[in-house]
C-alpha positions in Angstrom: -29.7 -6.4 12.3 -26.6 -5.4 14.3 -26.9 -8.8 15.3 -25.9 -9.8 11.8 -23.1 -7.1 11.0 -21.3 -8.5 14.3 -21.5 -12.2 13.1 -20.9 -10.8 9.9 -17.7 -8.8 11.1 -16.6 -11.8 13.0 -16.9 -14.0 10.4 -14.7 -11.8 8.2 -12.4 -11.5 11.2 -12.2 -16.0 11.3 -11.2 -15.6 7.3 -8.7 -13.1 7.8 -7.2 -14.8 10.9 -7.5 -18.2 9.3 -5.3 -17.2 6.0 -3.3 -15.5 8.3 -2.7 -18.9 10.3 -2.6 -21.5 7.4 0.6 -19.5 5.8 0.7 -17.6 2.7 0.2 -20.1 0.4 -3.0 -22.2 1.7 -6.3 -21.9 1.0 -8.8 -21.2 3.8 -11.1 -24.4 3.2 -10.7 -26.2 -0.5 -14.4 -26.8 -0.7 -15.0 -23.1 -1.0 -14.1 -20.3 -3.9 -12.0 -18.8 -1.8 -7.6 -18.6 -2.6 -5.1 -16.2 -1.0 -2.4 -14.9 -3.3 0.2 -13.8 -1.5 0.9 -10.0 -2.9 4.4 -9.3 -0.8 6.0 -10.1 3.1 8.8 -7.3 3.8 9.8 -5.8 6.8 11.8 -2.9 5.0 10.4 -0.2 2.4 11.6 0.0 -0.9 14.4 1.9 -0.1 16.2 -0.7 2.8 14.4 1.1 5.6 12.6 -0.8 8.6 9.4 -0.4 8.6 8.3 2.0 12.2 4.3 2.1 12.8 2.6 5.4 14.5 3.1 5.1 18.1 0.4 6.7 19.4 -3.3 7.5 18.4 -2.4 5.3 15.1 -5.0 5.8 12.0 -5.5 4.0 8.6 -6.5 6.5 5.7 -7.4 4.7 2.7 -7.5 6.2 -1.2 -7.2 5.8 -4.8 -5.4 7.5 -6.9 -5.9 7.7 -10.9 -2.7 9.5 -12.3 -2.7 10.5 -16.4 -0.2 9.2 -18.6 2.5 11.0 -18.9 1.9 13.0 -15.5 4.8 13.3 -12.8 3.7 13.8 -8.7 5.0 16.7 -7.2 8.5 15.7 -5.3 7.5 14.8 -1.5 8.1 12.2 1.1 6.3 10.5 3.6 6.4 10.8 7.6 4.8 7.5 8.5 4.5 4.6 6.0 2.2 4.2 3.3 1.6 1.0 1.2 0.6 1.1 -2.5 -1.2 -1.4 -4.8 -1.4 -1.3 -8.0 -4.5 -1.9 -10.2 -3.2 -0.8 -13.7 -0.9 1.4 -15.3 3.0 1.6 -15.1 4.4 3.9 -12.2 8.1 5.0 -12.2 9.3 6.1 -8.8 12.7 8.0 -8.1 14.6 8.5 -4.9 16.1 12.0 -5.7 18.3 11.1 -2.7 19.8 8.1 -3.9 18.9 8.6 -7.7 17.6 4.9 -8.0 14.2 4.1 -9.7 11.7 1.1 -9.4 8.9 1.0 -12.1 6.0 -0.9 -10.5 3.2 -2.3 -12.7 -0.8 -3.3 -12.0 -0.2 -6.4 -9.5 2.4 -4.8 -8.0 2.4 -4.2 -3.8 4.6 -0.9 -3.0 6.0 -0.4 0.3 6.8 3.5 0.2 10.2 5.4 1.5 10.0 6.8 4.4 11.1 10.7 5.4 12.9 10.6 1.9 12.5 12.9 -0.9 10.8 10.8 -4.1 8.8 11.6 -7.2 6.8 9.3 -9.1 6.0 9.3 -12.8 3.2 7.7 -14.9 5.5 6.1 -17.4 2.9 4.5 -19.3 0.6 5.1 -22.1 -2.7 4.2 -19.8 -3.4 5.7 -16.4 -2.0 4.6 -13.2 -4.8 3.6 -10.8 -3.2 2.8 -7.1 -5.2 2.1 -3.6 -2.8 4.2 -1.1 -3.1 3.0 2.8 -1.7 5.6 5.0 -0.9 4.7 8.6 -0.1 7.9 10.6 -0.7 9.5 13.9 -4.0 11.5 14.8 -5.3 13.1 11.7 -1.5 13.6 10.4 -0.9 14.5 6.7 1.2 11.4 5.4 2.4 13.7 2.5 4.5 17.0 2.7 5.4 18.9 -0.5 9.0 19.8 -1.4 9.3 23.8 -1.3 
C-alpha cells in the first residue's frame, strides 16, 4: 500500500513537472484527457510589489473562504504572500493606501498585496467562494487586523 501512494505521489510529481516543462500552453500527452490552462505568470502582486517567499521554516496553509453578498472583510494586510483563486462570485478589493480597486471574478487568480493595508468587498449578488494559499514562516498568522 505505501508502495502505491509513493508511485502514486511520483506519478503526480512526473505530471506536474512535465506541464511545468512543456510550457504553459502544451498538453502533457494528447492521447490523454488531460489540458493545462494557464491561470496567471507574475512575479509582482497586484499592487507592483516583488514577490519575497518565507525564508526560513516556510509553510503552505491552504483555505476556502465563502463570503455573503454584500459583506466587506475587515481592513488588514498580509506579512508573507497569499495567492487567491476564485471559484464564483465577484470580489472588489481596495488598497486604502493607494485608493485603487481591482474587482476579480470566478476564474480569476489573485496575487495579494503584501504589508499593505486592503479591504475586500463581495460586490455581487451571489457569494464569493475563494481557495486562499498562504505561504508564511513557522505557524505565522498571514492576516493581521487593522486596530
Amino acid at each position: 500500500m505505501i508502495a502505491l501512494r509513493v508511485r502514486a505521489a511520483a506519478f503526480s510529481l512526473t505530471l506536474v513537472l512535465a506541464a511545468g516543462l512543456a510550457g504553459p500552453a502544451a498538453a502533457l500527452d494528447p492521447g490523454q484527457p488531460v489540458a493545462v490552462t494557464p491561470l496567471t505568470s507574475t512575479n509582482v502582486t497586484a499592487a507592483g510589489q516583488p514577490i519575497l517567499l518565507p525564508q526560513r521554516d516556510a509553510h503552505v496553509n491552504v483555505s476556502q473562504f465563502d463570503i455573503a453578498p454584500g459583506a466587506t472583510l475587515p481592513v488588514h494586510k498580509h506579512p508573507f504572500p497569499r495567492y487567491a483563486y476564485v471559484l464564483a462570485g465577484e470580489l472588489k478589493v481596495t488598497n486604502l493606501e493607494t485608493g485603487e480597486s481591482n474587482t476579480y471574478r470566478a476564474g480569476d487568480f489573485i496575487v495579494e498585496m503584501i504589508g499593505l493595508w486592503h479591504q475586500g468587498s463581495n460586490v455581487g449578488t451571489e457569494p464569493v467562494k475563494l481557495i486562499v494559499i498562504d505561504q508564511v514562516e513557522g505557524d505565522t498568522q498571514n492576516t493581521i487586523l487593522k486596530q
